[in-house]
Every structure is written in C-alpha cells, then in structure tokens.
Backbone bond lengths (Angstrom), bond angles and torsions (degrees), N, CA, C in turn:
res aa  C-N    CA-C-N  psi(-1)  N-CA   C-N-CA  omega(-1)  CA-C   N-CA-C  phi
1 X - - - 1.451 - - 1.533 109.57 -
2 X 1.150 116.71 116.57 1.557 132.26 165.12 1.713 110.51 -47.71
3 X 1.267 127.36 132.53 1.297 142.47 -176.99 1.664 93.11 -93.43
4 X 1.755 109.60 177.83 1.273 109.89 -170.48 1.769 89.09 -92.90
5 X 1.241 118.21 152.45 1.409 113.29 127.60 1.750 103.96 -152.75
6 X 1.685 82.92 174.81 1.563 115.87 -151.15 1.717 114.23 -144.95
7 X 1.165 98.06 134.93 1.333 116.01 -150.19 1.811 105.24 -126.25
8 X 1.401 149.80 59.84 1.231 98.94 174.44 1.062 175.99 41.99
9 X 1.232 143.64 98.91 1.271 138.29 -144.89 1.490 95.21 -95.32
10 X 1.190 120.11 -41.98 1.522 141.01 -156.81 1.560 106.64 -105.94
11 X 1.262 105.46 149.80 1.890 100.36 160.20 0.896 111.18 -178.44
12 X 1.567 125.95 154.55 1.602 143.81 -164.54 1.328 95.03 -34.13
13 X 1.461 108.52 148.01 1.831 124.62 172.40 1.915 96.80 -64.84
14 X 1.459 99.45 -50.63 1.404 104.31 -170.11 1.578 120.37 -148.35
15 X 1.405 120.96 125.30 1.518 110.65 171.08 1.091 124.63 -92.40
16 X 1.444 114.61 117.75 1.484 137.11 -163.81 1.603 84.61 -100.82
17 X 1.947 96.91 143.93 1.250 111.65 143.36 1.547 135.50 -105.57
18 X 1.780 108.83 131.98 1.431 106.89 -171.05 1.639 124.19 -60.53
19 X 0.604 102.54 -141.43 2.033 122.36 -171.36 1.555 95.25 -137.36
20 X 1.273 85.34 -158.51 1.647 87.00 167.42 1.692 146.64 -76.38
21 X 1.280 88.15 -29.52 1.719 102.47 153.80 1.232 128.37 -130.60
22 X 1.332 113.72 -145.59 1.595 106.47 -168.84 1.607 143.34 43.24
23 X 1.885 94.00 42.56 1.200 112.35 167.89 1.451 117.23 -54.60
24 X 1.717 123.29 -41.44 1.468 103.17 -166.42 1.582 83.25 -91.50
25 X 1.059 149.34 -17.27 2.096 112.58 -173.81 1.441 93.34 -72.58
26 X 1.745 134.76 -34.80 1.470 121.23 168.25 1.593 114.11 -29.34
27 X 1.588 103.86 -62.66 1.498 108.46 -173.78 1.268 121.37 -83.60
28 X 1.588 136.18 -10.61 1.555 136.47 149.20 1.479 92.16 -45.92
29 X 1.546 125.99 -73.40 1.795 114.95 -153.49 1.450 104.54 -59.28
30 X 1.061 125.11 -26.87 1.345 127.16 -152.46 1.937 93.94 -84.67
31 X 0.957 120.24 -39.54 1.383 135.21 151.00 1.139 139.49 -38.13
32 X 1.828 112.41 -51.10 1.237 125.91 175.81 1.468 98.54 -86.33
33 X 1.154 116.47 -33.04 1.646 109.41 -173.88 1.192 124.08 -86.55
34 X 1.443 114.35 -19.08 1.516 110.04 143.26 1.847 128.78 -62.99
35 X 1.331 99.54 -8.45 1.328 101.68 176.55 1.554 138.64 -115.07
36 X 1.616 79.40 24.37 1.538 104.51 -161.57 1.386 127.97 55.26
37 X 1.334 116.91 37.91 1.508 126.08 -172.13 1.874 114.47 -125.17
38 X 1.392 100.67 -5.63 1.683 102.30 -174.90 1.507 114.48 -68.21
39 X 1.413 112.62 101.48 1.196 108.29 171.53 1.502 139.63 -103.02
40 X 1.446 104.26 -2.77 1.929 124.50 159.11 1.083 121.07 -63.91
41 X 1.092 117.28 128.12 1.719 124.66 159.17 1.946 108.56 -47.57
42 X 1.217 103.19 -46.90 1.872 98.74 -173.53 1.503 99.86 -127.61
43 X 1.263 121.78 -179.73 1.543 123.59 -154.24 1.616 90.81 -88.77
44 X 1.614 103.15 -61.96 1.467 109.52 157.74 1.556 149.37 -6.44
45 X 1.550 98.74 -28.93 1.161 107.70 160.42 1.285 124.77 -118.25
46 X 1.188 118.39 58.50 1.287 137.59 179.15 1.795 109.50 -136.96
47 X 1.735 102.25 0.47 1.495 92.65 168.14 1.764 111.44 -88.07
48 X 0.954 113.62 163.91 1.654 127.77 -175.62 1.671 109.59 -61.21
49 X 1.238 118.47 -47.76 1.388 120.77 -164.05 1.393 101.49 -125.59
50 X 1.391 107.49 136.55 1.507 108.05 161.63 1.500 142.05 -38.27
51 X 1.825 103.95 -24.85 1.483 92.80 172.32 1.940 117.24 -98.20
52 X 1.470 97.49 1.77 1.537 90.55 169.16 1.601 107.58 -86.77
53 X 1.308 126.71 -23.75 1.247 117.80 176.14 1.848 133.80 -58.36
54 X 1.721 80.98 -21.68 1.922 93.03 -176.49 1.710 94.99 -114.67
55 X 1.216 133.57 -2.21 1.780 129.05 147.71 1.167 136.04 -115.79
56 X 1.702 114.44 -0.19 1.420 121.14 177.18 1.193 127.72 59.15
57 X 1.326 106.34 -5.49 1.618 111.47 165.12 1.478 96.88 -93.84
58 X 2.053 76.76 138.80 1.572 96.04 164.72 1.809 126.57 -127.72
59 X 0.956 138.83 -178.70 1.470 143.08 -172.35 1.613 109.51 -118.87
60 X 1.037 122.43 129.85 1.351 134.39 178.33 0.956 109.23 92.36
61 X 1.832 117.95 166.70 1.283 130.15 161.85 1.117 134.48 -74.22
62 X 1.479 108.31 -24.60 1.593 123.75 -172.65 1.933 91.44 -107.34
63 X 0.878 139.68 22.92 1.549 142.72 155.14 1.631 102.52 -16.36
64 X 1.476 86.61 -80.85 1.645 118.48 -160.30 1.680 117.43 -69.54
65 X 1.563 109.38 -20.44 1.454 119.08 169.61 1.643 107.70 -79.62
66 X 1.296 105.71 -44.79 1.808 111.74 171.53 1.358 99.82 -39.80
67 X 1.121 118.33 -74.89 1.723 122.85 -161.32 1.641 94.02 -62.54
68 X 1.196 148.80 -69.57 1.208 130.81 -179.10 1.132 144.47 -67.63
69 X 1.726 108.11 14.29 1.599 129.05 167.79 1.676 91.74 -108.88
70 X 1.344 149.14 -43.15 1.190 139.36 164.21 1.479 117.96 -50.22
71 X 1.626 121.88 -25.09 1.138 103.03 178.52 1.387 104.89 -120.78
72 X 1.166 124.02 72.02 1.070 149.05 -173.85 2.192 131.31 22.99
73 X 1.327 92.58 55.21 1.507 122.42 153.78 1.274 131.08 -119.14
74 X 1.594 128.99 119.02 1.356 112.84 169.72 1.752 117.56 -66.83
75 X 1.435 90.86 121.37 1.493 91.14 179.07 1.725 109.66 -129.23
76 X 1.568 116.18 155.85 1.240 110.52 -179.88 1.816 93.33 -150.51
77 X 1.354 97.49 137.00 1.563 116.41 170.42 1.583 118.42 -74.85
78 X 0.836 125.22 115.20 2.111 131.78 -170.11 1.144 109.56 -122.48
79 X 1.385 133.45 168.36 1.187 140.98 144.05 1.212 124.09 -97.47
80 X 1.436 125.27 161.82 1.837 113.09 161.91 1.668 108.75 -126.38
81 X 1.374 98.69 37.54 1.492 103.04 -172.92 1.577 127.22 -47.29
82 X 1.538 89.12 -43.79 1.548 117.09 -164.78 2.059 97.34 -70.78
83 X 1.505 91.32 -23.20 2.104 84.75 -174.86 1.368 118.30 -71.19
84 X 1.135 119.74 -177.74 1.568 127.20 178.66 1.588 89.77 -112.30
85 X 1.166 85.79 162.78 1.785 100.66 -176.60 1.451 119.03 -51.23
86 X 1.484 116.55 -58.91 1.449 112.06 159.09 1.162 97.55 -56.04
87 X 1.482 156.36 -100.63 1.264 134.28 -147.60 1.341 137.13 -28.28
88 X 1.969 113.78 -20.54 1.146 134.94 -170.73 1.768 100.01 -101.13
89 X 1.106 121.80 -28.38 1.041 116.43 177.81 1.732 116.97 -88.91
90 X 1.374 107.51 -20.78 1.687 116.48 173.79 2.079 110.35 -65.01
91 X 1.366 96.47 -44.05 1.126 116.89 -178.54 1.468 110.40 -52.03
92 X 1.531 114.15 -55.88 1.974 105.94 -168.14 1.760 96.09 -86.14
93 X 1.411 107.00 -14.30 1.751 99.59 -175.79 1.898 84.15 -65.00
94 X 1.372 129.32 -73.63 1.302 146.83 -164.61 1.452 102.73 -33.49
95 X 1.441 129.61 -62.03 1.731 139.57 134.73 1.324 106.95 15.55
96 X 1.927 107.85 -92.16 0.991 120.47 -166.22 1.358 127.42 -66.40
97 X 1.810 105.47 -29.02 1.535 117.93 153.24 1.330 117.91 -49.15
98 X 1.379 142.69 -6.54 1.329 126.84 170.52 1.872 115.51 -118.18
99 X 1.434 100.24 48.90 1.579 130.45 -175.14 1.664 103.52 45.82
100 X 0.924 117.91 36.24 1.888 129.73 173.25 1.628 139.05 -110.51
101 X 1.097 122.26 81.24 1.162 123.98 179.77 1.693 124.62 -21.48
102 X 1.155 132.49 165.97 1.216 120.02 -167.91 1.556 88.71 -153.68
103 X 1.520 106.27 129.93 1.791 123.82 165.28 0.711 125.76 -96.88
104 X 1.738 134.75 114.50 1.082 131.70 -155.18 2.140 108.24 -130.79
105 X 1.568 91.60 122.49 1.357 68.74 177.21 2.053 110.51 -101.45
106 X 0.939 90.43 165.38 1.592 99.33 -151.25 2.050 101.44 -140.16
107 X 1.302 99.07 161.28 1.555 96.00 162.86 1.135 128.89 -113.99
108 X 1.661 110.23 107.35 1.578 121.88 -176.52 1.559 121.87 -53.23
109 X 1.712 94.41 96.16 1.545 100.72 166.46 1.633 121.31 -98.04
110 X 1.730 99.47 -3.93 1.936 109.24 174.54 1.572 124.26 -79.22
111 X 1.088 110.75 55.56 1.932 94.58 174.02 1.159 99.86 -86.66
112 X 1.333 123.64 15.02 1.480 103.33 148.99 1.437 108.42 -138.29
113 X 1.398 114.78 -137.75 1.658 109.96 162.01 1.657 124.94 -90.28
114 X 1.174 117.73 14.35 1.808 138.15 -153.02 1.505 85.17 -144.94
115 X 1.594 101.05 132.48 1.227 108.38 152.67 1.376 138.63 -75.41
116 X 1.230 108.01 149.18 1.832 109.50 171.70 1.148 126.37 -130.65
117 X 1.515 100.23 89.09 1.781 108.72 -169.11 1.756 119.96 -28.69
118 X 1.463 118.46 -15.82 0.924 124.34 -135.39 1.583 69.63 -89.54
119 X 1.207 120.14 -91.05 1.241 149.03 177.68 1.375 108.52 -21.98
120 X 1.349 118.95 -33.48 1.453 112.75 -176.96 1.735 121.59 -97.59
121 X 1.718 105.37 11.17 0.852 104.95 169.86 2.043 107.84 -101.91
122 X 1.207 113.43 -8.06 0.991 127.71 -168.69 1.811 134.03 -103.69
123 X 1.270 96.02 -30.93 1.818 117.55 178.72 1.211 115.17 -111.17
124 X 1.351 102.17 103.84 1.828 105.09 176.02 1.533 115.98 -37.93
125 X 1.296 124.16 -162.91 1.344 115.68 158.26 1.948 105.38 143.63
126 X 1.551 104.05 129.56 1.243 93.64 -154.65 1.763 93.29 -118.81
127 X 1.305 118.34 137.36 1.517 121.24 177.26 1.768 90.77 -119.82
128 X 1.503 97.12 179.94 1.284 115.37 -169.91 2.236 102.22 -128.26
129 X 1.182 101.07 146.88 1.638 112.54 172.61 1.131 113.90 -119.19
130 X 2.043 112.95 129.91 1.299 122.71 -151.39 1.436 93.80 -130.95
131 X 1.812 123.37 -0.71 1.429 120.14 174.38 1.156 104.26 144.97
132 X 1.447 100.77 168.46 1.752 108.29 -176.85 1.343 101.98 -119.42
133 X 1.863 87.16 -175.24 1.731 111.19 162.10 1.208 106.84 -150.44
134 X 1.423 113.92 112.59 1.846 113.77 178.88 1.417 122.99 -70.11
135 X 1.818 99.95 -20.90 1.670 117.50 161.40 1.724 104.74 -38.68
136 X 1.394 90.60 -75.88 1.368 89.80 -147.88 1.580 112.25 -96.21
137 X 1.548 115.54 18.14 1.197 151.85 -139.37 1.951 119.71 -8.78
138 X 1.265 89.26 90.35 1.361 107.70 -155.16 1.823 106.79 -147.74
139 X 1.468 109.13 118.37 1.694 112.71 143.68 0.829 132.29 15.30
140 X 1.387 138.03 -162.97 1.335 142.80 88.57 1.929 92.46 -143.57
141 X 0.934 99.54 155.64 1.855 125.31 -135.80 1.456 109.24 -117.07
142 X 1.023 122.90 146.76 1.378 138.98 136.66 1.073 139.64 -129.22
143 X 1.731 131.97 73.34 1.309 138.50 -173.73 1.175 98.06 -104.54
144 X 1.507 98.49 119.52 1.527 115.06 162.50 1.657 126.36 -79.74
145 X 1.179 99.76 -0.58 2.106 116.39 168.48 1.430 93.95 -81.61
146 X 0.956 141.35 -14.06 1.641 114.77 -157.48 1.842 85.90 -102.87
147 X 1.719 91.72 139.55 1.276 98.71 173.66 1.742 123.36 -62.29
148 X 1.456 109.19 123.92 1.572 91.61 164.18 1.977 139.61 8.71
149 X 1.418 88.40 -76.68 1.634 118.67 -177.85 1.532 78.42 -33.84
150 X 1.573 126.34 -69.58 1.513 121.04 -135.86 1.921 98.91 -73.17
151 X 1.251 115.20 -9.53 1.612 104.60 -158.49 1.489 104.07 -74.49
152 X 1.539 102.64 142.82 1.490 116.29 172.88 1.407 127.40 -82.39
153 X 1.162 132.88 88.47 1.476 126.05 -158.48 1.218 110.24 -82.54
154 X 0.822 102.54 -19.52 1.769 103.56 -176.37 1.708 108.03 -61.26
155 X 1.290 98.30 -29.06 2.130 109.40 -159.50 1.514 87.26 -56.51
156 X 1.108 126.80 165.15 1.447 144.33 -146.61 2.090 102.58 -125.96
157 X 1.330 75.66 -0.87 2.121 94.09 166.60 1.472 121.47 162.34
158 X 1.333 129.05 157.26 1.387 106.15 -161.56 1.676 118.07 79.25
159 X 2.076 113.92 156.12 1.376 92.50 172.61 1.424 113.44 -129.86
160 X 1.788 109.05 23.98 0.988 124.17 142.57 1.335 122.24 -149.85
161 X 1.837 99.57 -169.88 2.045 85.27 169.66 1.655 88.43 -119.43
162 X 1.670 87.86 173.45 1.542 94.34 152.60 1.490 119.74 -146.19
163 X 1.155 116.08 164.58 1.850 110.14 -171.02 1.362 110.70 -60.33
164 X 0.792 138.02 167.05 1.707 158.13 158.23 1.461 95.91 -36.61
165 X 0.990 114.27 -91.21 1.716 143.13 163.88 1.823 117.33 -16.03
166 X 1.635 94.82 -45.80 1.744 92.22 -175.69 1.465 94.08 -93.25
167 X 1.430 137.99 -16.95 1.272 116.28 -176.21 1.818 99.53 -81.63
168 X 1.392 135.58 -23.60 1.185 140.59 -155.98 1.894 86.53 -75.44
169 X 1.267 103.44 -47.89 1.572 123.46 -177.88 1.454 123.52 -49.04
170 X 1.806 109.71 -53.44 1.248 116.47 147.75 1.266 143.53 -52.63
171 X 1.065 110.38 -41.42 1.424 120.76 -154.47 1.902 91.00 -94.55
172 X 1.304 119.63 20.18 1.494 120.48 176.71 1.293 100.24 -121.96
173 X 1.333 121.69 66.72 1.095 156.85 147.08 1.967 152.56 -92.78
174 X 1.655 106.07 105.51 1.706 81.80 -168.22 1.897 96.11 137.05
175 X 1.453 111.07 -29.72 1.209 86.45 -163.75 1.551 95.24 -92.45
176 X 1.363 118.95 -16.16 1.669 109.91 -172.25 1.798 107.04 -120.75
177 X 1.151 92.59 24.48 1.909 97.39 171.68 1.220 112.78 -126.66
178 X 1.448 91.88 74.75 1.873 107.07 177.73 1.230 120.28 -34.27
179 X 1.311 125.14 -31.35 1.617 116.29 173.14 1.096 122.95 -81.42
180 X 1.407 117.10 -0.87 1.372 113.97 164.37 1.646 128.62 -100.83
181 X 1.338 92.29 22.20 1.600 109.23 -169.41 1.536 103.71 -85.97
182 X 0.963 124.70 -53.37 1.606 138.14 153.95 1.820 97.47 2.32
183 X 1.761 91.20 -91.69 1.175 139.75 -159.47 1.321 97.84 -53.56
184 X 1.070 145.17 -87.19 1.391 148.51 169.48 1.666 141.64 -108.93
185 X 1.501 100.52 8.64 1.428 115.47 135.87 1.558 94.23 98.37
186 X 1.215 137.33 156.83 1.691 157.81 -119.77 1.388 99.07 -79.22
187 X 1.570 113.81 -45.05 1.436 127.24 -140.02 1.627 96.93 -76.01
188 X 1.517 116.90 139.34 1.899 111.28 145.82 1.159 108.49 -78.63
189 X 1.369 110.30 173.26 1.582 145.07 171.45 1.406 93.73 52.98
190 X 1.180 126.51 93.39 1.502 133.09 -179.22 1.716 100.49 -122.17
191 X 0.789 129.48 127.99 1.171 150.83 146.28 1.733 145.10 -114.35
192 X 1.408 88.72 145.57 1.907 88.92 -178.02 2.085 115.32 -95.08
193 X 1.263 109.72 113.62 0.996 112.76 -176.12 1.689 112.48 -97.27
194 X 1.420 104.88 126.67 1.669 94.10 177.12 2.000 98.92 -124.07
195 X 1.372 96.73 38.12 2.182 99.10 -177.90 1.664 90.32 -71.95
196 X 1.430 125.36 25.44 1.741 95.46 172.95 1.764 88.16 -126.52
197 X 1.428 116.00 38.96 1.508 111.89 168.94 1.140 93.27 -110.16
C-alpha cells in the first residue's frame, strides 16, 4: 500500500544561501516568492528596521508574521506545544495540504549535512516546509544554513529533507534557551501559519 505524499503546487523563485544570519528574511522571500509576492532584491531587506537588516537578529515572536502580513500574506505565529507528536505532525502535513508552506523555527544542529546535538540545542534558526513523503517519512525542506555542497537537487522542491522524527526533534526548541526568549519568546514548536491565504 502506497503512503500519502505531497508536494506543493508552488515554490521559491530561488534558493539562496545565507551568511551568518538572517535565516527567517531567507524564508519570508522564499515564501513570498513562491507566492508571487517577492519584491526585494536581498532577503535582508525585508527586515523592518535598519539594525535587523545589518545583524539579523530579531525581537518577538510575531517578527516574521509582521513582515509577511505587510507584504501581502495573511500570516499568524502559533504554537503546537499542547499536541502529541502525531498530533504535531498531522497538523504541518494538514498546513501543507492547503498548498502553504509552513515556517518553522527549530534548533540548528546542521552546519553541515550531520547533525550536532551540540548546536542544535543552542542556535535558533528558522527553515520553511514545502511537503512530505509518508513512504519514506520525510519533509522536504528549505534551510537556507545548510551549505550549498549539502543541497539535494534532484528533490522535486525544497533543498533538503528531513525525517519525521528530526524535525519533531528540532522544532522542540525555545523553552529552555533563555537567550532566545527575548528573540522569539518562551514557547517550543512555534510556527508560522499562512492556511487562511
């Protein structure tokens, strides 16, 4: 018996790789420009104030929904704290079932193609979801941290995948890395939902 998978209708004009910060204006353009809405020359200028544009750090949780309800997406910042894992995983499949990418901030353990627990308990870092495969039960990705070298071109959207399991892993991030409380506020598994475009 064949499992579901799901693919997108839509997808980024182009996957750019970042610098050192400014993972979510990577994943706002990558968003708007799948939606025919990218109107910046660099991702960078799609932050609000001049000093997040030259450090990529930003403040709040709803940061990244501001900029993608100003440039014309309804977007809203959520949690799925309260779900169980299948419940958390029904939820961004359900997301992506209504032709909509999903932003997820997560804790970056990939600076390369191998994880490093170390790192991923420690570095914010927000990718975007462009569809699954229940086959092979896996993503498909858009992290703009991962070096070039690692991207999969072949994948059919996105420029990688990730397991079921390591995104459940990541994306439990936020509630015990006090310095990121500032920045995007107490809660894990936070996500940006735009299923009411």
């Amino acid at each position: 018996m064949s499992l579901k998978k799901y693919i997108l209708s839509k997808k980024p004009k182009k996957y750019l790789k970042q610098g050192i910060s400014h993972c979510g204006a990577y994943s706002v353009k990558a968003m708007l420009g799948a939606c025919g809405l990218d109107t910046k020359a660099r991702p960078e200028d799609y932050h609000l104030y001049g000093f997040n544009r030259i450090v990529g750090t930003t403040v709040g949780k709803d940061y990244y929904s501001k900029i993608l309800n100003i440039n014309g997406l309804k977007a809203e910042t959520k949690t799925a704290e309260d779900l169980s894992e299948k419940e958390k995983l029904n939820l961004l499949k359900k997301l992506l079932g209504k032709d909509t990418p999903v932003m997820l901030r997560i804790g970056n353990g990939y600076l390369n193609n191998k994880y490093n627990p170390i790192f991923g308990k420690i570095a914010g870092h927000w990718i975007t979801l462009w569809g699954y495969d229940d086959n092979t039960q896996t993503f498909y990705v858009y992290d703009s941290g991962l070096p070039e070298r690692y991207w999969d071109k072949k994948l059919p959207i996105g420029n990688t995948t990730r397991a079921y399991q390591e995104i459940l892993r990541d994306w439990n991030f936020g509630r015990y890395q006090f310095w990121s409380w500032l920045l995007a506020g107490i809660s894990r598994f936070i996500y940006i939902d735009l299923s009411s475009n």
